[in-house]
C-alpha positions as CSV (number, residue, x, y, z in Angstrom):
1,X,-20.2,-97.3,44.0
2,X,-18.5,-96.2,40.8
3,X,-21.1,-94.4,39.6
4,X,-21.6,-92.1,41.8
5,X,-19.0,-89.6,40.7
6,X,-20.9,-89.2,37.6
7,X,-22.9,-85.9,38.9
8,X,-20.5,-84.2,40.2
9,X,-18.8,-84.3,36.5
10,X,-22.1,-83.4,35.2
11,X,-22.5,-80.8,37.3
12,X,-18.7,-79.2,37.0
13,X,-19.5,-78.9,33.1
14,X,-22.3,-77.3,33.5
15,X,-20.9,-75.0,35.7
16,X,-17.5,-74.2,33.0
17,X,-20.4,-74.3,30.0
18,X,-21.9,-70.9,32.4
19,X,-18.8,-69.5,32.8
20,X,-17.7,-68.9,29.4
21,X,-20.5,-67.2,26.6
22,X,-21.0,-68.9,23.4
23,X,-20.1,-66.7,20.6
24,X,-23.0,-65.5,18.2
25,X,-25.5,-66.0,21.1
26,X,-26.9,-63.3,23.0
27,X,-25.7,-63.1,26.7
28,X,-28.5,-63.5,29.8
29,X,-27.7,-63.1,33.3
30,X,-27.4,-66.6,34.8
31,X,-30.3,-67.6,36.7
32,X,-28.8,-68.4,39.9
33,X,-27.6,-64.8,41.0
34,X,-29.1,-63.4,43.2
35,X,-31.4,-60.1,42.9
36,X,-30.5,-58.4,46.4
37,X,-27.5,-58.7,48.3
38,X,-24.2,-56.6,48.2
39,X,-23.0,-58.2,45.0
40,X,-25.8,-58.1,43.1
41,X,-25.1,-53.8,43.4
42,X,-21.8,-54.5,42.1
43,X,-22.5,-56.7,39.3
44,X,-25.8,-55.4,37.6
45,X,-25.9,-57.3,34.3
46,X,-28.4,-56.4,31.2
47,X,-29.6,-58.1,28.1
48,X,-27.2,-55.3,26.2
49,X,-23.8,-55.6,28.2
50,X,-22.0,-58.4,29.3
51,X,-19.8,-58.4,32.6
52,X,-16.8,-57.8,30.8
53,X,-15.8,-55.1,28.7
54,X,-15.3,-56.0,25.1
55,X,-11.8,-55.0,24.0
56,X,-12.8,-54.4,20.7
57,X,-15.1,-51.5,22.2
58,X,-12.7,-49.9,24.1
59,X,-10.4,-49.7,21.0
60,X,-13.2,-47.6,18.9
61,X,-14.2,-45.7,21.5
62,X,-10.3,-44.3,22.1
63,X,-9.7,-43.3,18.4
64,X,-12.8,-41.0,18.5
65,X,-11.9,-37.3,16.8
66,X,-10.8,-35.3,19.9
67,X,-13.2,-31.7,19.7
68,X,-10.4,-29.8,18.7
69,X,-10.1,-31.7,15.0
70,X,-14.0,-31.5,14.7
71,X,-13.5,-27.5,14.7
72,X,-10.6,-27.9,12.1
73,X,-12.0,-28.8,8.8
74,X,-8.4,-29.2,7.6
75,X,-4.8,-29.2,9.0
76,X,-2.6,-26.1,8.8
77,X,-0.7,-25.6,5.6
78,X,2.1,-24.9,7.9
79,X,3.1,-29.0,8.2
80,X,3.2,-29.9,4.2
81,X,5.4,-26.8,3.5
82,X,8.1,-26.0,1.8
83,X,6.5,-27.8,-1.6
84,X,6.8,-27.5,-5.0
85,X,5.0,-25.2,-7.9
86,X,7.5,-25.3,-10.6
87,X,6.2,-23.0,-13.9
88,X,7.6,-23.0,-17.2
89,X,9.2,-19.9,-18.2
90,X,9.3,-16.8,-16.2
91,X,7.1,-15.6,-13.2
92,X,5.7,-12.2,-15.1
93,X,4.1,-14.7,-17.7
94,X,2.5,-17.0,-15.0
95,X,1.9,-14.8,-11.2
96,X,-2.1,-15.8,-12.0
97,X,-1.3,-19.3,-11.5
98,X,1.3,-18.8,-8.7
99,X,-0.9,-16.8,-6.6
100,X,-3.8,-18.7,-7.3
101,X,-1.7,-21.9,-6.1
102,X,-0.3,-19.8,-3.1
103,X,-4.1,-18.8,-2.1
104,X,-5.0,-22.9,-2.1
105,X,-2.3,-23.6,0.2
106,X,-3.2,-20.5,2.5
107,X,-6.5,-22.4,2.4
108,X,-8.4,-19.6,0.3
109,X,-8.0,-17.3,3.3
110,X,-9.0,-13.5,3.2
111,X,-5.8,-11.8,1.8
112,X,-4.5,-8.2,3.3
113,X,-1.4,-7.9,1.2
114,X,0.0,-9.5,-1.8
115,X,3.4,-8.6,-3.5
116,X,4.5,-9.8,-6.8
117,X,8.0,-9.1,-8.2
118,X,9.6,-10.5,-11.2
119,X,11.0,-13.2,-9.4
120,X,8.8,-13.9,-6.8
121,X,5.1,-13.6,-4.9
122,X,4.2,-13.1,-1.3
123,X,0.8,-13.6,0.1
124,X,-0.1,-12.5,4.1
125,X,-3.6,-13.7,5.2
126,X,-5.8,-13.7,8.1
127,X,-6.7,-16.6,9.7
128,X,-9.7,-17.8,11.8
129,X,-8.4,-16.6,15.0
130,X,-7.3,-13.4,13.5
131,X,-3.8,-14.4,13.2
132,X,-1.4,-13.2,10.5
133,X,0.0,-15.9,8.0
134,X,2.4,-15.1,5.3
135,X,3.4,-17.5,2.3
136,X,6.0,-17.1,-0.6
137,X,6.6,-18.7,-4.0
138,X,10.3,-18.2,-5.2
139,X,12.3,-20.5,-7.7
140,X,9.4,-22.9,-7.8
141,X,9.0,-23.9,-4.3
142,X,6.1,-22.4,-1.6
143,X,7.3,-21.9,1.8
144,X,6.0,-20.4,5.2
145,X,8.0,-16.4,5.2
146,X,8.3,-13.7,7.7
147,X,6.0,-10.7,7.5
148,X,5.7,-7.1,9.2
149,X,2.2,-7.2,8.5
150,X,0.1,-6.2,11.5
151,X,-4.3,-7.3,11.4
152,X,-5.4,-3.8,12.0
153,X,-8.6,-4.1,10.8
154,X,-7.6,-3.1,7.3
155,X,-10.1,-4.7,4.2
156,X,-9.1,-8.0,2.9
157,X,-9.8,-9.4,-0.4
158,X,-9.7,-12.1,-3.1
159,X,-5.8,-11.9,-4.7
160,X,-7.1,-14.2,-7.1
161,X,-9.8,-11.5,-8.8
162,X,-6.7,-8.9,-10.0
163,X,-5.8,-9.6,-13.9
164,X,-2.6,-11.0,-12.8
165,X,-2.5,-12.9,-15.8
166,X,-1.8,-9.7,-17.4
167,X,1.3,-8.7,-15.2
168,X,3.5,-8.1,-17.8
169,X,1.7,-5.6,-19.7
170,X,0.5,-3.9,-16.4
171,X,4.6,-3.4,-15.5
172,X,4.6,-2.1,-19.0
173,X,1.8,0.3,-18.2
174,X,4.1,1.4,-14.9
175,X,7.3,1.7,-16.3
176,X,5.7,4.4,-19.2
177,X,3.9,6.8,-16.1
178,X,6.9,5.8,-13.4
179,X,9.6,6.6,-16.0
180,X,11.4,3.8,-14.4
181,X,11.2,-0.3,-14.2
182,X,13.9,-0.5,-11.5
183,X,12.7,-3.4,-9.0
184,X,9.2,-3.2,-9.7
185,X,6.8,-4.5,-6.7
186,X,3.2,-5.1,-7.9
187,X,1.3,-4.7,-4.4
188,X,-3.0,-5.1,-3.5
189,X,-3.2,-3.7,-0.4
190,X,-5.9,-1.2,1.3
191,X,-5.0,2.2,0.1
192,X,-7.2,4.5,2.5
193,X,-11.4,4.1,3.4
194,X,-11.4,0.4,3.2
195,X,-10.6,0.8,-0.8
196,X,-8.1,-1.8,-2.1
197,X,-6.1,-0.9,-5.3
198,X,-3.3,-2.4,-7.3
199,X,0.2,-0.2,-7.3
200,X,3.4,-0.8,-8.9
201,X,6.5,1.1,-7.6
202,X,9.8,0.8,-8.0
203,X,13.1,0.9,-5.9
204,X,14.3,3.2,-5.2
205,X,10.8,4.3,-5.1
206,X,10.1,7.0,-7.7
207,X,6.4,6.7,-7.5
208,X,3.7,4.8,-7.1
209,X,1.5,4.2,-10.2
210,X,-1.9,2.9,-9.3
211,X,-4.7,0.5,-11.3
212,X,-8.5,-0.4,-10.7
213,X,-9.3,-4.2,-10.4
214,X,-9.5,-4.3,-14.3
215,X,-6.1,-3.1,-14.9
216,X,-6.4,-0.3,-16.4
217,X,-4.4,2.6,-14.5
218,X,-5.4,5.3,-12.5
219,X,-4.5,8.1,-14.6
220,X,-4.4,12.0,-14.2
221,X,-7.1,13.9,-14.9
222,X,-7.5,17.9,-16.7
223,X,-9.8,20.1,-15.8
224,X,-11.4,21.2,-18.9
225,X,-11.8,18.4,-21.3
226,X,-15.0,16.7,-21.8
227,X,-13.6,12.8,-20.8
228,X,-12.3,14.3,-17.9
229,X,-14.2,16.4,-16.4
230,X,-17.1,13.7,-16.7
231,X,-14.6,10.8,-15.1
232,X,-13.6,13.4,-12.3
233,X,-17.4,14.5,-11.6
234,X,-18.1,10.3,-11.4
235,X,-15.1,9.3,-9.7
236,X,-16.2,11.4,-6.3
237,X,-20.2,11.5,-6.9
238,X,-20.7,8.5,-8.1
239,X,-21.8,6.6,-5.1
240,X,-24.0,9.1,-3.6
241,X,-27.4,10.6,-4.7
242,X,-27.0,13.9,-2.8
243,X,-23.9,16.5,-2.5
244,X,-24.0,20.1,-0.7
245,X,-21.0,21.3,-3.4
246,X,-18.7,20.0,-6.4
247,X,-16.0,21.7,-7.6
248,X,-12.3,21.0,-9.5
249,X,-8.7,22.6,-9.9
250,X,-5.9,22.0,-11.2
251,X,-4.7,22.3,-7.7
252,X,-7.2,20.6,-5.5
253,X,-8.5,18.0,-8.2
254,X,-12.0,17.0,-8.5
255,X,-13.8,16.9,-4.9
256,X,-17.5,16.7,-3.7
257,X,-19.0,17.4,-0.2
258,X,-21.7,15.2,0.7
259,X,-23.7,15.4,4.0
260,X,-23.2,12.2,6.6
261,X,-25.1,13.6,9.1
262,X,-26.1,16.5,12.0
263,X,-23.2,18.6,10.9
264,X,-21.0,15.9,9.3
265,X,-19.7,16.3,6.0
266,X,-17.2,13.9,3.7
267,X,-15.4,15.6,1.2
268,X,-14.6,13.0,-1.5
269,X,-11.4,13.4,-3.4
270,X,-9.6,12.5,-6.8
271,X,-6.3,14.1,-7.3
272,X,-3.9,14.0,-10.0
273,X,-3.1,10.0,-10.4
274,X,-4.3,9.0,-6.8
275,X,-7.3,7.1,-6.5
276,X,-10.5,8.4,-4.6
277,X,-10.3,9.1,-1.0
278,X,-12.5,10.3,2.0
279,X,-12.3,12.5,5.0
280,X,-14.8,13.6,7.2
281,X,-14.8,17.0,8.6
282,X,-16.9,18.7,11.5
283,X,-19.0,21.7,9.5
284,X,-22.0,22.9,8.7
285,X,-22.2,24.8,5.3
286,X,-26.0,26.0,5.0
287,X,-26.2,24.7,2.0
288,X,-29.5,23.6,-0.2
289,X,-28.1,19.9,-1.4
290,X,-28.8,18.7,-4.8
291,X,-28.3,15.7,-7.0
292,X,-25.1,15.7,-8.6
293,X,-26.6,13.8,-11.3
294,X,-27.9,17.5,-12.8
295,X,-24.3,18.6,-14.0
296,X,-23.3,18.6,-17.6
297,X,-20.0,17.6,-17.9
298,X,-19.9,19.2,-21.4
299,X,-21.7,22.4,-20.6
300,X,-19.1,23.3,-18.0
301,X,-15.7,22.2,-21.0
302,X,-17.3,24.8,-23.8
303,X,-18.3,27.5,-20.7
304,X,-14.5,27.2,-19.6
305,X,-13.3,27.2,-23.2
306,X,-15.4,30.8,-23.6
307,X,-13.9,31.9,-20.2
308,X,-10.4,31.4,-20.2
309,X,-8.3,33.9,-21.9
310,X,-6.1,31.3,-23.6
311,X,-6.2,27.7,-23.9
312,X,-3.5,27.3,-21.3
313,X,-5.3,29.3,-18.5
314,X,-6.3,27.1,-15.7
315,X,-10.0,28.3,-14.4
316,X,-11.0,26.6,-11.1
317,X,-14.9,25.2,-10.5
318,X,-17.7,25.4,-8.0
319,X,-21.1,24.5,-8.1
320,X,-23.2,25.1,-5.3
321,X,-26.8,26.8,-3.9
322,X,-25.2,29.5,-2.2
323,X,-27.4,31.9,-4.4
324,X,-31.0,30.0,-3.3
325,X,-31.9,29.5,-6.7
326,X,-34.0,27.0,-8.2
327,X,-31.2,25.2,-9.2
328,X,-27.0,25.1,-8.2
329,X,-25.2,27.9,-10.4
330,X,-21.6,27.0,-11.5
331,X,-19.0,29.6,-10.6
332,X,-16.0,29.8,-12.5
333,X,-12.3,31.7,-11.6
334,X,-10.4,32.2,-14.8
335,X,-7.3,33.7,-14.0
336,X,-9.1,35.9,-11.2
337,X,-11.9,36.8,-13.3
338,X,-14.6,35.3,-12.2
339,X,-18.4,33.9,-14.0
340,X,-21.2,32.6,-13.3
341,X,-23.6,29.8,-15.4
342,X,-27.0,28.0,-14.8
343,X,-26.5,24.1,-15.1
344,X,-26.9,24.1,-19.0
345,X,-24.0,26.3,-19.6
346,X,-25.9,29.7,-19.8
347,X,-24.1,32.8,-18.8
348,X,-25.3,34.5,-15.7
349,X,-22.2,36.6,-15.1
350,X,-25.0,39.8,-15.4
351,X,-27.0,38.9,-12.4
352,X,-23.4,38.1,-9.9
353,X,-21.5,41.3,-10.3
């Protein structure tokens, strides 16, 4: 009679040894549920689950990257800021390495304006949702700044391919054509056509000297030495193969009309110490085009030098096809006198009057 409790004991550790998995051993559905039936829809165990979620999954699974981070390679610069770049010695001897360090923490971001003063550099970027970001380095710490900038489509560039490293001499450069280093601003922005220059200017403005991305300045040209008249000629027919006319003045500067189309035409301009700029006009000329490579820079100085009364006497420059020659003829007005050459200087005054 005592023994006959023994089964039952048997039986309830059998039953505990079911209920709780051994660890490092796969889990199988116990053989004694049932295939049909109402619960066996609710349980529904497999070979790869058990009925119980592990906690240690849930955990993983809830510090999954959201889809927003996955789009951001890296956080916004915004959070780390204000930080510190100290430089030894003063800004004009190191605005390559603050602008450089100010284009890292805008996270190499297309630039639309930079400023750089003796004291201080201000960067404005664009962002990837086309949002306007500004960031200034003064007394050796980089901060977030304020900025009337405005994204209107202008061209952005690289603020860390200007010489920088040469600001100083390029303030130098300034001062000497500006008469005046009062508050100088060194500024890359877009000037006009997408083209993005280097100024300096001071303030009170006086006026604005400008410099190509080498750092050497946009200077005044003449109109009848040989240097100048070829930089003035390559300056607005350099980038085209084909012009309807070419011409220069100490008034108007050095300009070229090229064709853009059914009745189209950009005149191309370089004036005094500005820059080239464009502007298209609504026109048609009638005139034969030609390559602007065929003028001779020093053909047209010694014809003006034989034209001109005295060597002060401005003469003013045209070559076109108006005549429907063979080639353009260069027309020159020397103090209201006017004359006539072929391309390689000849005079053809005789065949005009």
């Amino acid at each position: 009679m005592k023994l006959r409790p023994l089964p039952a004991l048997a039986t309830l550790v059998l039953t505990l040894a079911g209920c709780a998995p051994v660890v490092g051993q796969p889990t199988v559905a116990p053989p004694t549920v049932p295939a049909s039936g109402p619960a066996s829809a609710t349980v529904a165990p497999s070979a790869t689950s058990t009925p119980t979620a592990s906690p240690s999954v849930t955990t993983t699974r809830a510090t999954t990257p959201s889809r927003s981070y996955t789009r951001r390679p890296s956080p916004s610069p915004d959070a780390t800021l204000p930080g510190e770049f100290p430089i030894q010695g003063e800004m004009v001897d190191h605005a390559d390495e603050v602008v450089a360090e100010l284009h890292r923490v805008a996270s190499e971001l297309p630039a639309l304006k930079l400023d750089v003063t003796a004291t201080q550099a201000t960067l404005t970027v664009l962002d990837h949702e086309d949002q306007v970001r500004t960031y200034r380095w003064r007394d050796g710490v980089i901060s977030v700044a304020d900025s009337d900038v405005q994204n209107l489509g202008q061209a952005s560039f690289n603020p860390t391919t200007f010489p920088l490293g040469d600001l100083r001499r390029i303030l130098d450069v300034a001062a000497l054509h500006a008469t005046s280093s009062e508050n100088q601003v060194l500024q890359v922005v877009e000037y006009r056509g997408g083209e993005v220059y280097m100024t300096v200017t001071t303030r009170p403005e006086s006026s604005t000297v400008f410099f190509h991305r080498d750092g050497t300045v946009v200077k005044a040209l003449d109109t009848h030495s040989v240097a100048d008249i070829t930089s003035g000629l390559k300056a607005v027919t350099g980038a085209t193969q084909v012009v309807l006319a070419v011409g220069f003045s100490p008034q108007e500067g050095y300009w070229a009309d090229v064709p853009k189309g059914e009745g189209v035409i950009e005149r191309r301009t370089r004036l005094g110490s500005l820059p080239t700029f464009t502007a298209q006009r609504t026109e048609t000329l009638g005139l034969e085009p030609f390559d602007p490579l065929l003028l001779d820079a020093t053909a047209i100085s010694m014809a003006i030098a034989e034209f001109r009364d005295d060597p002060e006497q401005d003469c003013s420059v045209v070559v076109d096809n108006r005549h429907q020659r063979v080639q353009p003829v260069v027309r020159y007005d020397c103090g209201g006198t006017i004359f006539h050459t072929d391309l390689q200087g000849r005079d053809l005054s005789a065949y005009f009057e």
